[in-house]
N, C-alpha and C positions, 0 to 999 in steps of 0.2 A: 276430550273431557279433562284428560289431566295438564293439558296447556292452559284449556282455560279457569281451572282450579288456581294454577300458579301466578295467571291474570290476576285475577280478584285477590289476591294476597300481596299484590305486589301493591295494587291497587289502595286495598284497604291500608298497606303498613304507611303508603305516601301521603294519605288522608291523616292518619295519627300524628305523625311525623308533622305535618302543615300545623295540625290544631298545638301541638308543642310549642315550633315557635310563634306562635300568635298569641300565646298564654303568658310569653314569656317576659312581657314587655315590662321594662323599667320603669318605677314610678317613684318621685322624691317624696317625701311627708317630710314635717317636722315633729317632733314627742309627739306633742298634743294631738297629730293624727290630721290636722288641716293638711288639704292637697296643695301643694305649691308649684309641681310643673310636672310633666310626661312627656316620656317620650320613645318613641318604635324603636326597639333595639337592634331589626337585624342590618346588617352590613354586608357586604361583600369584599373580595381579596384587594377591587378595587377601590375601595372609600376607605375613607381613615376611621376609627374606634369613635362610634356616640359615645358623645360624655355629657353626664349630667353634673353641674356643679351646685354642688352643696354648701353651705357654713359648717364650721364644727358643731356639733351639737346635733345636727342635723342627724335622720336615718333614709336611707336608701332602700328600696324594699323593691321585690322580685315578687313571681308568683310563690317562689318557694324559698325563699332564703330574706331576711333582714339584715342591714352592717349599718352601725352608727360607729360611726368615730365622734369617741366620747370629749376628748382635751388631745392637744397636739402643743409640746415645750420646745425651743431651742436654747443649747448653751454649749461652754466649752467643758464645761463640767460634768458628768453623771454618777448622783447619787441613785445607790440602789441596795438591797437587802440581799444578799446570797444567801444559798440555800445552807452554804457551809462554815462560813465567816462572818454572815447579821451583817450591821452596815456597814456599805463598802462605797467606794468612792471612782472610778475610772475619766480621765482628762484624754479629750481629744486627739489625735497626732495634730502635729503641725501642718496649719493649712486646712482644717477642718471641724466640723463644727456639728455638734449630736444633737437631731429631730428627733424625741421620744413622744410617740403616739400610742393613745390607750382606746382601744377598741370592743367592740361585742358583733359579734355573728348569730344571729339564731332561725335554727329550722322551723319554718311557719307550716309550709305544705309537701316537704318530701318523706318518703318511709325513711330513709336514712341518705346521707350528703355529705361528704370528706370536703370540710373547710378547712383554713387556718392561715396562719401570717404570709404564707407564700405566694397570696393571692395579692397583698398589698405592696404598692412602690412607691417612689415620689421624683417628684420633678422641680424644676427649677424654672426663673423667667425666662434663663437664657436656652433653655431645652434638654439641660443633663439630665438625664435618668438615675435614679438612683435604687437598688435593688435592700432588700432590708442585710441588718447584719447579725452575726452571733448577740443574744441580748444576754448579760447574764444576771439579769436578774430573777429574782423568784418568780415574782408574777408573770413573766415573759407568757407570749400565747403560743403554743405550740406551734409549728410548721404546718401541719396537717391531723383532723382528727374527725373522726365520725362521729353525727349527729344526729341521732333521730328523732322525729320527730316534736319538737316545741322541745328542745336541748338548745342552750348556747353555750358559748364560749365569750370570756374574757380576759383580757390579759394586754399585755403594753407590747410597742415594738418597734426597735430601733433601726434609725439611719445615720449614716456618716454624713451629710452634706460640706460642701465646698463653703471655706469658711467665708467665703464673701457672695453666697448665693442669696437670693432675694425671690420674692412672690414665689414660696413655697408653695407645692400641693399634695395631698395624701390622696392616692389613686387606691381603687379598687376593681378588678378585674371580673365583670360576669361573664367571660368568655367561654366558660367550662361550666353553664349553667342553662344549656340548650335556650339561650338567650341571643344568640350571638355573638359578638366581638362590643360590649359594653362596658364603657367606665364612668364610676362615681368617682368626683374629685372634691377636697374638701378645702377649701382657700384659707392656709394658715392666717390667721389675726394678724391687721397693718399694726407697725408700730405705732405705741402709744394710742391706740383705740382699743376703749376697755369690753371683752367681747364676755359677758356673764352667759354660763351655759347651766341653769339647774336638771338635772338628770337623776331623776325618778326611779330608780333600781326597782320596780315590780311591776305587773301590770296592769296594773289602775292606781288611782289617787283615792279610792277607800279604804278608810280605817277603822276597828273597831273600838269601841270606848276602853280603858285600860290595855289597850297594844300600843305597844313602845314605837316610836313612829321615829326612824329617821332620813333625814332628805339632805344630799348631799349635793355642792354645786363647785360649780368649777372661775375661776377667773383667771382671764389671760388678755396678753396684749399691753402692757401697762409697764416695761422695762423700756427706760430709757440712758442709754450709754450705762448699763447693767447696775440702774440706781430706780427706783422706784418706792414712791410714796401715793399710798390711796387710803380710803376712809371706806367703811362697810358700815351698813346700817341693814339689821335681818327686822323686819315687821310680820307679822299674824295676825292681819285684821278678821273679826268677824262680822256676819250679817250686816251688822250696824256699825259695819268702819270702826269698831274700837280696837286698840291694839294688844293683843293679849300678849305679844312675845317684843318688847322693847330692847332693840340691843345696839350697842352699835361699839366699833374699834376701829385703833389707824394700825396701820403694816407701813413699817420702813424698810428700808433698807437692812438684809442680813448678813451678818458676817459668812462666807464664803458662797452663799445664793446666785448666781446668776442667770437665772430665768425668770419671767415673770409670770408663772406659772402658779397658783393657789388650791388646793384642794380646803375646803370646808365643809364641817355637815352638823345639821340641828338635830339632836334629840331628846327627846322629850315622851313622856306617858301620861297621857289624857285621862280625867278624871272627872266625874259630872261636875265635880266641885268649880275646880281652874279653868275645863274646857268644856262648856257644854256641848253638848249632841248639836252638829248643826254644819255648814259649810264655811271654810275659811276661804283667805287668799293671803300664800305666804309672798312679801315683797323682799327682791333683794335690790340695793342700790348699791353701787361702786362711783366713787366722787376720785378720781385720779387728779392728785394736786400740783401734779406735773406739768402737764396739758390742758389742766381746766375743762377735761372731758368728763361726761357724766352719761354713767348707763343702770339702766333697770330691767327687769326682768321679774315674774312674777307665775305664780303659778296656782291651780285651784286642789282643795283639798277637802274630803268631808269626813267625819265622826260620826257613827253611827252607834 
């Protein structure tokens, strides 16, 4: 009887253990939650690492874990805010060249889960690996940190690339997420292809009437021989296609810039007066006068 007690235990833990990784399978979204591709994570010692590739912008989602790599920069430059010194400025070594990537991690389905940057690397076309490095910046994202439940993290994270590396990608490792040996990659923007990512910091696109509303988006891809000229036009159509939010600016070329990286964000506090109660769509367009490339992107939003 106590043989076959330690049966049924071995039994039942191999049955738990199966339903784990079956649960654990990798699946891409974009923001807005449409399913874009899947696929079975596990692996063995003999196959190489599933990878699922992404765009920036993009999020990656597990049964119990979410990662969007929010914007991805390169330059020989990095500006950055110390915690001790405000703004500071650190230049490449010779020969090499800084991928600063800004990401979020968040706990969907575990009691608690030790993320953080140590899980993320990058690669190159020709196959170098590259491991993250000291960031010192303030917002840096920790190394490793515990998350419980519907908890994230955000924060930027640096690498050194080879100053003449090409077809960059930002990996992320589910290997330690009773998933298998899985990676999400996120294919840095070709040059000169204007790649608009608006990014949603909450979880949903409802608001309430007098809540201060801001929405912040990113553009990249648009440096060309570290000189770039593009045109933005923000629109807020309602119901009836009128535009309640008319804006538009050019961005040239800045004195010591060299990335073609953009952080921007709208805000604005709705009032029945300016915005009535009702459903928008806010439009963003980038007109790159370099290239003659033109992108848009756009997103939905309601007032309540």
């Amino acid at each position: 009887m106590k043989q076959l007690t330690k049966y049924n235990m071995f039994a039942i833990g191999f049955m738990l253990l199966l339903l784990i990784l079956a649960s654990g399978c990798v699946k891409v979204e974009k923001p807005t939650g449409q399913l874009q591709n899947y696929s079975n994570s596990q692996s063995s010692d003999n196959q190489p690492p599933t990878e699922i590739n992404l765009e920036i912008g993009e999020t990656a989602k597990t049964s119990k874990i979410e990662v969007t790599v929010i914007s991805a920069e390169i330059g020989s430059e990095l500006n950055y805010n110390s915690e001790y010194f405000g703004p500071s400025q650190k230049t490449a070594p010779a020969g090499k060249k800084f991928l600063l990537v800004k990401a979020r991690i968040k706990n969907v389905n575990s009691d608690s889960i030790y993320v953080g940057s140590w899980e993320f690397s990058a690669t190159d076309g020709e196959g170098n690996a590259y491991d993250t490095e000291i960031n010192p910046s303030q917002d840096s994202m920790p190394s490793s940190r515990k998350l419980y439940k519907n908890q994230k993290i955000e924060g930027t994270i640096l690498f050194e690339l080879n100053a003449n590396a090409k077809d960059v990608k930002v990996l992320f490792d589910f290997g330690n997420m009773f998933t298998g040996t899985s990676l999400a990659s996120w294919e840095f923007p070709k040059e000169g292809k204007p790649e608009i990512r608006i990014d949603l910091d909450s979880e949903n696109s409802i608001f309430e009437n007098s809540e201060k509303i801001e929405i912040g988006y990113y553009v990249d891809g648009v440096t060309h021989d570290s000189q770039y000229d593009i045109h933005i036009y923000e629109k807020l159509l309602n119901e009836d296609a009128e535009n309640m939010w008319p804006d538009s600016y050019d961005i040239g070329q800045k004195a010591g810039e060299k990335t073609g990286s953009f952080n921007y964000s709208l805000n604005f506090t709705p009032t029945p007066d300016n915005y009535p109660l009702g459903k928008y769509t806010l439009e963003i367009t980038v007109i790159d006068n370099i290239s003659d490339k033109t992108a848009k992107e756009e997103i939905e939003i309601e007032i309540t």
